[in-house]
Phi, psi and omega in degrees: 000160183293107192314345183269340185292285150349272190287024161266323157318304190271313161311336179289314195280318186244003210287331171313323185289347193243155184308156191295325175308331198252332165290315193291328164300313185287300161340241186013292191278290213267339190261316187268019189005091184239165195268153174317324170300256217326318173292328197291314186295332175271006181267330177096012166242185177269167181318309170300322163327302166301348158279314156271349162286324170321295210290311189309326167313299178300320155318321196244004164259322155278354186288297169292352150272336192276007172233323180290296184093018202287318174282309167321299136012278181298320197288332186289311181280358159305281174307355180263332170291323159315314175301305180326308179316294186313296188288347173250018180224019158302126181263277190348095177307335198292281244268352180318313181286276182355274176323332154303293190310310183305341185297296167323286193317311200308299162348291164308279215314335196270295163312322164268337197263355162252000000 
């Protein structure tokens, strides 16, 4: 997956989670792409500072997935409502039962992982 895709993903999910300072620095750099100078004057910190909170952010953002698993989570269950999708928009009436059951499974599958 795409990296930007990826810490939009882990910021949708943890971003709550990081100090308001640390949201608005990681905002800054990775969603409205502004430069470290710029960001280091209006925070009031130095260009490098901006630069170890982006990493550190990103450290503490997978840090909370790699123990929540929350993103995994979604995407897994995302992709399983694509199939459902997929399989209930088969027009071939034979194949109907077939089609059901896999629906079923899924289904479970969607229900133990929340």
């Amino acid at each position: 997956m795409e990296r930007f895709v990826v810490q939009s993903l882990l910021y949708d999910f943890y971003g709550e989670l990081l100090t308001e300072h640390q949201r608005r620095v990681y905002e800054e750099v990775v969603f409205n792409d502004f430069s470290a100078s710029e960001v280091a004057k209006d925070a009031g910190i130095s260009r490098q500072g901006v630069h170890d909170m982006i990493k550190r952010c990103g450290r503490i953002l997978e840090d909370y997935e790699s123990k929540l698993h929350l993103v995994e989570k979604f995407l897994h269950i995302r992709e399983n409502v694509r199939q459902i999708q997929a399989l209930t928009s088969e027009k071939d009436e034979g194949s109907l039962g077939q089609r059901m059951k896999q629906i079923q499974e899924i289904s479970s599958d969607i229900l133990e992982e929340l």
